[in-house]
C-alpha positions in Angstrom: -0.7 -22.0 10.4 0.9 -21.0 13.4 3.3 -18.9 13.6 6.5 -19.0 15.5 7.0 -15.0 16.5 8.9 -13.2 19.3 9.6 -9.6 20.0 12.2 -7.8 21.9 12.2 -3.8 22.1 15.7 -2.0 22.6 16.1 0.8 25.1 16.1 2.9 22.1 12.4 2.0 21.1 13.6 0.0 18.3 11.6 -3.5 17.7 13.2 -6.4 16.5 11.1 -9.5 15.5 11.7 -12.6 14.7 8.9 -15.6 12.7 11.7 -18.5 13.1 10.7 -20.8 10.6 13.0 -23.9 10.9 11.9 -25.7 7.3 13.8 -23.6 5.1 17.5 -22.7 5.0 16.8 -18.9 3.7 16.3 -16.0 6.0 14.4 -12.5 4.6 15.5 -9.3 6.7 13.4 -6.2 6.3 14.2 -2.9 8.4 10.9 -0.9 8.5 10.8 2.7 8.5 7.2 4.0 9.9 7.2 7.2 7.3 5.9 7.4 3.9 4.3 9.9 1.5 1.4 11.3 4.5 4.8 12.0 6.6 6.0 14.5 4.1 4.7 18.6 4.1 3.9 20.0 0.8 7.4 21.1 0.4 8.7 17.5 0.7 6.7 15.9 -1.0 8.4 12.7 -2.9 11.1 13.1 -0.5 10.2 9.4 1.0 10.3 7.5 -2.4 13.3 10.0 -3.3 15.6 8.3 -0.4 14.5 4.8 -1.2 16.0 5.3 -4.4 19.2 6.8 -3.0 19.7 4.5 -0.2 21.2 2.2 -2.7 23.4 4.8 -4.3 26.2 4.0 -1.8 27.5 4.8 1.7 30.4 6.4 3.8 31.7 2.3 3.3 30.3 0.8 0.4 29.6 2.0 -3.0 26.1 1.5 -4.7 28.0 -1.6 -7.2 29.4 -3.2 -3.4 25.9 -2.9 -2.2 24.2 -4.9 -4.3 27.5 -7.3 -5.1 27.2 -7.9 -1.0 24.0 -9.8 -1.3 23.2 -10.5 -5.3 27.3 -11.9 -5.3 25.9 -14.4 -2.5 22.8 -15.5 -4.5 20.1 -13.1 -2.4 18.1 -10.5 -3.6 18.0 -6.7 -2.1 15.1 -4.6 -2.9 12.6 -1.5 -1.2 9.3 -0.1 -1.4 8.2 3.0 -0.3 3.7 3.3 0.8 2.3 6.6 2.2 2.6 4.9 6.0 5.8 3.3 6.0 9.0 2.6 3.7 11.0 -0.9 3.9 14.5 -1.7 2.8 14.7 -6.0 2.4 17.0 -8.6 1.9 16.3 -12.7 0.9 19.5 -14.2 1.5 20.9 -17.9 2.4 20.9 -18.3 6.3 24.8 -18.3 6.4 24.7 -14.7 4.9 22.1 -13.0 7.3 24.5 -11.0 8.9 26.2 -9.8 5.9 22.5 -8.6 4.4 21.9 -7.2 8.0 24.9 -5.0 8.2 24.1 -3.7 4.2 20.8 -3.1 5.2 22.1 -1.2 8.5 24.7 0.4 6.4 21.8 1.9 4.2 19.6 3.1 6.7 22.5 4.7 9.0 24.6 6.6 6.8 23.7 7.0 3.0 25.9 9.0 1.0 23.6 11.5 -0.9 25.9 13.0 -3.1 24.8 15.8 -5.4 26.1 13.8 -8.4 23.7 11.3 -7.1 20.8 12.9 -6.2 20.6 14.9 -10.1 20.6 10.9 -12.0 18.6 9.8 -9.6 16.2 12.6 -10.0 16.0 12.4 -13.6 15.5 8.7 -13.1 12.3 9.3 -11.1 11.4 11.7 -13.7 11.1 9.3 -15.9 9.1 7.0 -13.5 6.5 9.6 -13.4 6.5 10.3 -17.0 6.2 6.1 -17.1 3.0 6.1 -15.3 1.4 9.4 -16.9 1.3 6.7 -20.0 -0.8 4.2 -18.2 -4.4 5.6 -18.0 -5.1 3.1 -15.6 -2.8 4.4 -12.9 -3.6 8.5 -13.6 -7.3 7.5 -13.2 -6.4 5.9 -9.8 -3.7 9.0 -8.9 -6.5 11.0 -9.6 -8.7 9.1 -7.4 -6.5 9.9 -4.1 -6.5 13.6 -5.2 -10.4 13.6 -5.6 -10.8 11.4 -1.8 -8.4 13.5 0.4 -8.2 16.7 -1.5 -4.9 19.2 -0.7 -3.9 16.5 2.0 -0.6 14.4 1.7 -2.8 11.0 1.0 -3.9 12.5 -1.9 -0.6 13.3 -3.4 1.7 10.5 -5.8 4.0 9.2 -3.8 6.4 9.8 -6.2 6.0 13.3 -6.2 5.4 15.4 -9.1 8.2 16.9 -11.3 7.8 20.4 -10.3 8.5 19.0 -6.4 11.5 16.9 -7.5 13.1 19.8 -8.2 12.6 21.5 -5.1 13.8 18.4 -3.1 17.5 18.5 -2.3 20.4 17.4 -0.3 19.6 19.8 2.8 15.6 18.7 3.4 16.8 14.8 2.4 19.1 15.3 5.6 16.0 16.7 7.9 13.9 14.4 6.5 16.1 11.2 7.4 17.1 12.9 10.9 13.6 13.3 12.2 11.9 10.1 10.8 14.3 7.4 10.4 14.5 7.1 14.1 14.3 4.2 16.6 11.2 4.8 18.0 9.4 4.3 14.3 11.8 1.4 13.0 11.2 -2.4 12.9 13.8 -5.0 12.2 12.1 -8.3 11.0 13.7 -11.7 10.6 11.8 -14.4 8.8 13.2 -17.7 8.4 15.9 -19.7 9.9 16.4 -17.5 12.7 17.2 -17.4 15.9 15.9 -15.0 18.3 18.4 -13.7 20.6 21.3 -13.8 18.5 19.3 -11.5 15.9 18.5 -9.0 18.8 22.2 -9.1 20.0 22.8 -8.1 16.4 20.8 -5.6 16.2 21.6 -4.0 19.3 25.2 -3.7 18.6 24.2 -2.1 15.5 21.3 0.0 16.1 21.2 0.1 19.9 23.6 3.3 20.9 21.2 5.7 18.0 19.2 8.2 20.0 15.5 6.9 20.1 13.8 10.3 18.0 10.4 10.7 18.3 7.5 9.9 15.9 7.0 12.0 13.3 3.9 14.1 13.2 1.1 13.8 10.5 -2.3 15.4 9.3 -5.3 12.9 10.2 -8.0 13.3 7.9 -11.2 14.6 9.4 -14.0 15.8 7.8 -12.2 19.3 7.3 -10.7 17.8 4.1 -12.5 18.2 1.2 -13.5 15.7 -0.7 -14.5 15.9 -4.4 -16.8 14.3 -6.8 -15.3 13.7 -10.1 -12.4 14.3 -12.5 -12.9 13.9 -16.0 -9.1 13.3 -18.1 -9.1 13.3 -22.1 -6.5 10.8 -23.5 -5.5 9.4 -26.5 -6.4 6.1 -25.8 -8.8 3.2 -26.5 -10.5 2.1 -23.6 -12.2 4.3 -20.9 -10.5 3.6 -17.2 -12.3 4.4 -14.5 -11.6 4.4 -10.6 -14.3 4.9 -8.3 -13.6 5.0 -4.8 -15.4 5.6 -1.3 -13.8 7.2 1.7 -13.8 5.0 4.6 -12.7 4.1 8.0 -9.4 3.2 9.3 -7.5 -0.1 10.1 -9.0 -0.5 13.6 -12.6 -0.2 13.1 -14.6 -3.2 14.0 -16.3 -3.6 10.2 -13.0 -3.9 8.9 -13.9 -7.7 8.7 -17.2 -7.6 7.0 -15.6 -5.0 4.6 -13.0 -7.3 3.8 -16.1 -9.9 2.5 -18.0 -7.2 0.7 -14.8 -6.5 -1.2 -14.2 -9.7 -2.5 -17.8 -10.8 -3.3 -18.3 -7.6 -5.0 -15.1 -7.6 -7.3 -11.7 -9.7 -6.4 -12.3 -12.7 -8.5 -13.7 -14.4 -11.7 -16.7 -15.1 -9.0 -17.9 -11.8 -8.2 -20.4 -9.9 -9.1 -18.8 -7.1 -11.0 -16.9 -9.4 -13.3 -19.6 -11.7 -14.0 -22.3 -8.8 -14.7 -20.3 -6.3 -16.4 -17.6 -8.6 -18.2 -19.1 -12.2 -18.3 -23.2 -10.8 -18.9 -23.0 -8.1 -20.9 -18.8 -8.0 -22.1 -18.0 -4.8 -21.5 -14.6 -5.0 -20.0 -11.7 -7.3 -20.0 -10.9 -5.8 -16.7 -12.8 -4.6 -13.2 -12.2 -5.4 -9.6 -12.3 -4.3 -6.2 -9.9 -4.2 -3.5 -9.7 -1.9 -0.2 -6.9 -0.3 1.2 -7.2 1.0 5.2 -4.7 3.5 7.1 -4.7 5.0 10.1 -7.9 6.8 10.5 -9.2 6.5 6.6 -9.6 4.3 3.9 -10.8 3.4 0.6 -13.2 0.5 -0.9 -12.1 1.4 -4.7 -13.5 -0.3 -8.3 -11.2 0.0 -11.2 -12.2 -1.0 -14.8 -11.3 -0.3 -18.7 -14.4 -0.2 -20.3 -15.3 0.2 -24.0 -15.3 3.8 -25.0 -18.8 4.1 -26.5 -20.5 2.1 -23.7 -18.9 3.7 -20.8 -22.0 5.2 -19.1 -23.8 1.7 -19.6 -21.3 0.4 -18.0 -21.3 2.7 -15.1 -24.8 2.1 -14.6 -24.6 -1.5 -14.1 -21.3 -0.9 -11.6 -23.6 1.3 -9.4 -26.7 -1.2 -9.7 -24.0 -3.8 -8.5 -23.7 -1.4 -5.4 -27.2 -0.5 -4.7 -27.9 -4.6 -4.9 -24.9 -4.7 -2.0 -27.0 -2.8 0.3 -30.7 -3.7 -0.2 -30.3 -7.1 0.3 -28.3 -9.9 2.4 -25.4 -12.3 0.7 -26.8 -15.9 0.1 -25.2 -17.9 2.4 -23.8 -19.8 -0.3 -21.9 -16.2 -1.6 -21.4 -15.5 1.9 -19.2 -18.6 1.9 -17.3 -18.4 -0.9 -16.3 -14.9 0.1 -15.2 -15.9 3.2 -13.7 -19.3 1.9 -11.3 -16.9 -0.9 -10.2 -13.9 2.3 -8.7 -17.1 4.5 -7.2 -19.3 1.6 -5.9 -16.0 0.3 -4.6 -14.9 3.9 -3.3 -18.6 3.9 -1.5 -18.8 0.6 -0.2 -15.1 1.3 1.8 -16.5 4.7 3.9 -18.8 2.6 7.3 -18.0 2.0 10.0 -15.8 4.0 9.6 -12.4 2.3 5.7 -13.0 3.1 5.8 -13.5 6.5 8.7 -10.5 7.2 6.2 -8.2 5.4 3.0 -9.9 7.2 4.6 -9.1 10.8 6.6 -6.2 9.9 3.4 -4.5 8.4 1.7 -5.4 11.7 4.0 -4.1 14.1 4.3 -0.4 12.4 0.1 -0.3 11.6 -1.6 -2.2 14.9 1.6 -2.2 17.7 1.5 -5.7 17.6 1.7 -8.8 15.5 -1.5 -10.3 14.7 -1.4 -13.8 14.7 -3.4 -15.2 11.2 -6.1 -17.6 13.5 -7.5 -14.0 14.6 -8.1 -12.4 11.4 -9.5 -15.8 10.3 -11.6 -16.1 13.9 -13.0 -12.5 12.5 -13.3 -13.2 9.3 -15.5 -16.4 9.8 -17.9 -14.7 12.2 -19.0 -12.2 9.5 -22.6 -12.2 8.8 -24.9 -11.5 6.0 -26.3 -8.6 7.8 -22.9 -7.3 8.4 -21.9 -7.1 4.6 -25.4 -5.6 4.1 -25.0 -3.0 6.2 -21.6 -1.6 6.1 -22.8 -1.6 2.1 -25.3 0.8 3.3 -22.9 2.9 4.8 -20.4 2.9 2.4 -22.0 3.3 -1.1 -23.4 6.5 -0.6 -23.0 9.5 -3.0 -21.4 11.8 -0.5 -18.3 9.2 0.1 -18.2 8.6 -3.3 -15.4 9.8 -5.7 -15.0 9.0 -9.2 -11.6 9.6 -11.4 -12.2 8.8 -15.3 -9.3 9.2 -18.1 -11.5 8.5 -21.8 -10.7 9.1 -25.5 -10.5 13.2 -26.2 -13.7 11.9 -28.6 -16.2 10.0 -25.9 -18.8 12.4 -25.3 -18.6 12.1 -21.8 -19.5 14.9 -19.5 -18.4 15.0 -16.0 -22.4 16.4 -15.4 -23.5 12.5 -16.6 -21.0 11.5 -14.4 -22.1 13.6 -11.7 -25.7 12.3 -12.5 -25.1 8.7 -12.8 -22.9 8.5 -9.2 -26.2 10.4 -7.9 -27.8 6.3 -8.1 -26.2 5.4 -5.2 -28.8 7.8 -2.7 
């Protein structure tokens, strides 16, 4: 599983990287941006997923229709997603037509249009994004989670904003915003496919290389000044209760990272787990429930999520929290152990595959770690895991103080957030 990666940094800061993969006759371009939704102050906030939807509205040379007739008229695809660390704009094209997806892409990111005319549909097209997402209960629980783990900090606000801040966002702070953090020094161009290095960093350069590096732009780290709170309790005209529970954590450097990564997935990633077999296959109480963690900088979060039947919600809740309590008190088999570890590689593995994958594999390293992280050292980690590890960064983790809990349930439940309150309380 090697991987064939080089890297060359302009004069201007600006990384280019290349994962030359000479079995396939596709190439996927992605130009990184390091700035997301914790980049933005309180007056900006949504301005980051604002301007990956305008980026495709059109340029000083193309319209938004010659955009996407550039690379969907050559058989590629063009796409972006905006995260509260970074923002990417992508192409998949045929290898003949990298240059051509390049020079959109560049196009984009150098000198979008932002018409007024523009930025009104597009804001009542986010609108109804929001408005899209407020009707799955699922996703306000787990907004409402972030709001609950890093409370009146930028990681706990939606990264699409809200629609009183849409309003507030216009032309003027679009153009600050793009000026100070889509700069040089914070952007990655990544090439995955059939590629050759040096002719995609001559590329670049002559596209890229003359822009004034910028500077990084600054953020709020969380410490323990910002609040976190316990629980949220949302009445909804729904069926099912959704819960999220999540635990404030570390960041992406810290050395249990690994052993986290294990604990996640034996306690909820997969039909083998223990949340899914107790609370689904034992005693049927949801169709749905797993675990996943998501690390940044300095902070993180080990979440569950689960719709569970309205009149057994609290039962339900117990046995999640027993599940927890069982994490810490006593080592993995070494059979679990195994089959944890044996689902994070093949998973890592199978995830590698493809173009697209491995542009957002290395261009995720380079803007989180500095550096691409080959996949035989994750694995290396990954395998030297112990029993006792998983046991114990359980007992750090699942305690009621890191512990958050966001639940949207039927107007007519008869929950309490005090039960709540009560039944999180376990986990000391």
């Amino acid at each position: 599983m090697m991987m064939d990666v080089r890297r060359t940094d302009l004069s201007n800061g600006l990384c280019v990287i290349t994962a030359r993969m000479p079995q396939v006759s596709s190439v996927a371009i992605g130009l990184w941006v390091g700035a997301g939704g914790r980049h933005e102050s309180p007056e900006e906030s949504g301005v980051s997923h604002f301007l990956e939807h305008l980026l495709f509205k059109g340029t000083r040379r193309r319209t938004a229709q010659e955009i996407s007739r550039e690379i969907e008229g050559r058989g590629g695809y063009l796409n972006a997603f905006t995260q509260e660390e970074s923002t990417c704009y992508y192409a998949r094209v045929a290898s003949e037509h990298a240059w051509t997806a390049l020079d959109v892409l560049t196009d984009m990111y150098l000198d979008p249009k932002l018409a007024e005319e523009d930025i009104a549909k597009e804001r009542g097209v986010i609108l109804e994004e929001i408005m899209m997402y407020r009707d799955q209960p699922q996703h306000v629980a787990e907004e409402t989670l972030g709001e609950l783990l890093w409370a009146d900090h930028a990681l706990g606000r939606p990264l699409t904003g809200t629609p009183e801040n849409l309003g507030r966002v216009g032309r003027g702070v679009m153009r600050r915003y793009l000026r100070t953090h889509y700069v040089p020094a914070r952007t990655v161009a990544v090439f995955a496919g059939a590629v050759d290095h040096e002719a995609c960093v001559k590329r670049v350069e002559r596209l890229l290389g003359a822009r004034p590096a910028g500077a990084a732009p600054a953020w709020k780290k969380v410490t323990a000044a910002v609040k976190q709170k316990p629980v949220a309790l949302i009445g909804k005209a729904i069926e099912q209760t959704h819960v999220a529970m999540g635990f404030r954590l570390f960041g992406r450097r810290h050395p249990d990272r690994y052993a986290l990564r294990v604990l996640s997935v034996a306690l909820g990633e997969n039909m083998s787990s223990r949340l899914f077999h107790t609370v689904r296959e034992r005693h049927g109480l949801a169709y749905s429930i797993h675990s996943g963690a998501q690390l940044f900088d300095e902070t993180g979060v080990l979440s569950v999520s689960a719709g569970l039947d309205r009149k057994r919600t609290m039962r339900a809740l117990d046995l999640i929290v027993g599940e927890l309590n069982k994490m810490k008190m006593a080592p993995m088999s070494g059979a679990e152990l195994r089959r944890a570890k044996d689902y994070a590689v093949g998973q890592l593995r199978l995830s590698l595959e493809g173009t697209a994958n491995q542009m957002l594999w290395v261009g995720d390293n380079i803007l989180s770690y500095g550096r691409f992280i080959p996949p035989e050292e994750i694995i290396a980690q990954v395998e030297a895991v112990t029993s006792q590890d998983v046991m114990r960064v359980a007992g750090d983790v699942f305690r009621s103080c890191k512990a958050s809990l966001a639940v949207v349930a039927p107007a007519e439940s008869g929950l309490e957030e005090h039960r709540l309150i009560t039944g999180m309380a376990r986990l000391d």
